[in-house]
FIDREN-189936 format. One line per field, with one value per residue (C-alpha): residue number from 1; residue in one letter; x, y, z. Coordinates in pm, whole numbers, plus 32768, in hexadecimal, padded with zeros to 4 digits. Layout:
BEGIN
num	c(NUM / ...)
residuo	c(A / ...)
px	c(X / ...)
py	c(Y / ...)
pz	c(Z / ...)
//
This chain:
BEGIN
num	c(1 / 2 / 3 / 4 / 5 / 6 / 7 / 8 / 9 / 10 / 11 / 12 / 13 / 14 / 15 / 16 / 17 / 18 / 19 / 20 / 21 / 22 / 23 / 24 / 25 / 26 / 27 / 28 / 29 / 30 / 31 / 32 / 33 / 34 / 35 / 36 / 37 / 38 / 39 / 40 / 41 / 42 / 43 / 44 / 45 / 46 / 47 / 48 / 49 / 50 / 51 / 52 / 53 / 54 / 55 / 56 / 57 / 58 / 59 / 60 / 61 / 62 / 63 / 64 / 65 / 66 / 67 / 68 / 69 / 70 / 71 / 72 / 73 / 74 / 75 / 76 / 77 / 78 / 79 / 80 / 81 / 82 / 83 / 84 / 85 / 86 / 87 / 88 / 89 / 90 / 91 / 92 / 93 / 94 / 95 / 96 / 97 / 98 / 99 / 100 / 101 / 102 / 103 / 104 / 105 / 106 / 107 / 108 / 109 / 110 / 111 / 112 / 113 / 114 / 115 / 116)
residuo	c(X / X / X / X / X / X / X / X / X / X / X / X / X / X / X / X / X / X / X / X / X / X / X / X / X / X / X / X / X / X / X / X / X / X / X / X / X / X / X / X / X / X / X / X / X / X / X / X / X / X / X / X / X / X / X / X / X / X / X / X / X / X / X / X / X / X / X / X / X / X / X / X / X / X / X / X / X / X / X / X / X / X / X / X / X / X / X / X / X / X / X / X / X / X / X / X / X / X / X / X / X / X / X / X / X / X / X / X / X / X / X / X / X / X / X / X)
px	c(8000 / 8107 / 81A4 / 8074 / 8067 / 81BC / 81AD / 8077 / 8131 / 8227 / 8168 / 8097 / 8200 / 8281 / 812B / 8120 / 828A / 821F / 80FB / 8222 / 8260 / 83DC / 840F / 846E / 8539 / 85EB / 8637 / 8698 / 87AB / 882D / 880E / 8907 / 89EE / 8A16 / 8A38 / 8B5E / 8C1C / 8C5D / 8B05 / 8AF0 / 8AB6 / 8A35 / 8942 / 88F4 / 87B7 / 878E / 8631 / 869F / 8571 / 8453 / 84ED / 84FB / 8605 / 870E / 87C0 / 893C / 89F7 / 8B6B / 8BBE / 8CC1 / 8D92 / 8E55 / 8D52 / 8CD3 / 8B85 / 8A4C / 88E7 / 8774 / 8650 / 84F6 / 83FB / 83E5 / 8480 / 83C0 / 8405 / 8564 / 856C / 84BE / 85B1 / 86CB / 8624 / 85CE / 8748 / 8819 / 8951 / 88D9 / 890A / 887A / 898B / 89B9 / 8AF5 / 8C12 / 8D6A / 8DC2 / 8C9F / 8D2D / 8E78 / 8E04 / 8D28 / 8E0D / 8D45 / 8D9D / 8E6B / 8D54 / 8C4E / 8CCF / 8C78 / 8B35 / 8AC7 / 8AFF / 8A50 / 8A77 / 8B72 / 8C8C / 8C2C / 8CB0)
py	c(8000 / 80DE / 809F / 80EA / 823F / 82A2 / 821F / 8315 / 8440 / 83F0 / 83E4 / 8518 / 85E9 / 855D / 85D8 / 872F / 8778 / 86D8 / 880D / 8911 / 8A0C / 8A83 / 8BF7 / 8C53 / 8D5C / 8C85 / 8B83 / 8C97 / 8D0B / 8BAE / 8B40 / 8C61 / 8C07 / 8AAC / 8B02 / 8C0A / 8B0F / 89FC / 897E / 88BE / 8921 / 88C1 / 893D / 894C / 8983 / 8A87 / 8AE2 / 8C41 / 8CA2 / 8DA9 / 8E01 / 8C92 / 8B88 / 8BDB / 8B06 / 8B43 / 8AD2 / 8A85 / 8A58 / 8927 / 8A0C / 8ACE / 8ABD / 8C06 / 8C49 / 8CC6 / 8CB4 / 8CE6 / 8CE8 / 8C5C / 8C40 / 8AD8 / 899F / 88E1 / 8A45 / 8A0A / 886C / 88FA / 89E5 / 88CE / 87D0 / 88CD / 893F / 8865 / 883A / 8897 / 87B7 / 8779 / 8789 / 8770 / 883F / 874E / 8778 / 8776 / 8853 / 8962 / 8948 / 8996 / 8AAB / 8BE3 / 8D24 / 8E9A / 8F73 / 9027 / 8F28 / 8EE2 / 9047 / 9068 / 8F1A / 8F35 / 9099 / 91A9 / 907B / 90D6 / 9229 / 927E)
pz	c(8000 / 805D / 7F03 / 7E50 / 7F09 / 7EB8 / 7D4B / 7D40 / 7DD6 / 7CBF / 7BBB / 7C2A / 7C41 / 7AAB / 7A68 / 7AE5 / 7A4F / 7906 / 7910 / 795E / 7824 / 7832 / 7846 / 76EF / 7767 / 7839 / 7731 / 763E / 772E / 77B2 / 765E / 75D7 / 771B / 76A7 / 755D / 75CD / 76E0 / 75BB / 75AF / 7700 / 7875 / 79A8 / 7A73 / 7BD8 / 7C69 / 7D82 / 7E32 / 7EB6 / 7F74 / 7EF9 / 7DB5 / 7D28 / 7CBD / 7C2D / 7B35 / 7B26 / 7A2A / 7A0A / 7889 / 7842 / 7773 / 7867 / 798C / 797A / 7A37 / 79BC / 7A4D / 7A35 / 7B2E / 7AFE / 7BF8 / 7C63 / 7C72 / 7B74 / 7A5B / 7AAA / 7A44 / 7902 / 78AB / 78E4 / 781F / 76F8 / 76B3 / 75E9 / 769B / 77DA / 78D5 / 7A65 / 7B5D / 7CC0 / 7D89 / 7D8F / 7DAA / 7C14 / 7BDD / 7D06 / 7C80 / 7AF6 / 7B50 / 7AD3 / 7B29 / 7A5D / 7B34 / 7C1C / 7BF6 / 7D57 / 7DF3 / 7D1A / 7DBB / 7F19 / 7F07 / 8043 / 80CD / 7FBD / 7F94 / 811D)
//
């Protein structure tokens, strides 16, 4: 019974992604990263709170970073799965150590932090 629950609950959550549109402005400009890093990258999803998920993106041609932010999980799977060459990631060590970020990307991330 309890596997009939949780292959429900499954099921229900492939379902309600399936129904997800990706933001085409989103796919646009991950789409152009790729495209721009060699045409593969990795992403990592981040839920950052009220303003959404962010999906960063470390390009396998050099590592540089790039990002967008949609407003939920499930927009943010779509917008992975639509790009060619983009790829779902998790933070592991090879991923930390290829991520390459523009001089000052540092100081315009970490906000009033770097700017004291």
């Amino acid at each position: 019974m309890a596997d009939d629950t949780a292959t429900e609950s499954a099921q229900a959550t492939d379902a309600s992604e399936a129904a997800v549109q990706a933001p085409k402005k989103a796919v646009a400009a991950a789409t152009r990263f790729v495209r721009q890093g060699g045409g593969s990258a990795k992403a990592v999803i981040e839920p950052i709170g009220a303003a959404g998920v962010r999906i960063l993106m470390v390009a396998e041609d050099g590592g540089v970073i790039g990002d967008q932010v949609v407003k939920d999980v499930a927009s943010a799977h779509a917008v992975v799965d639509a790009v060619e060459g983009l790829t779902a990631a998790e933070w592991d060590r090879e991923l930390s150590a290829a991520a390459t970020p523009a001089p000052g990307h540092w100081r315009k991330m970490a906000g009033w932090v770097a700017n004291t």
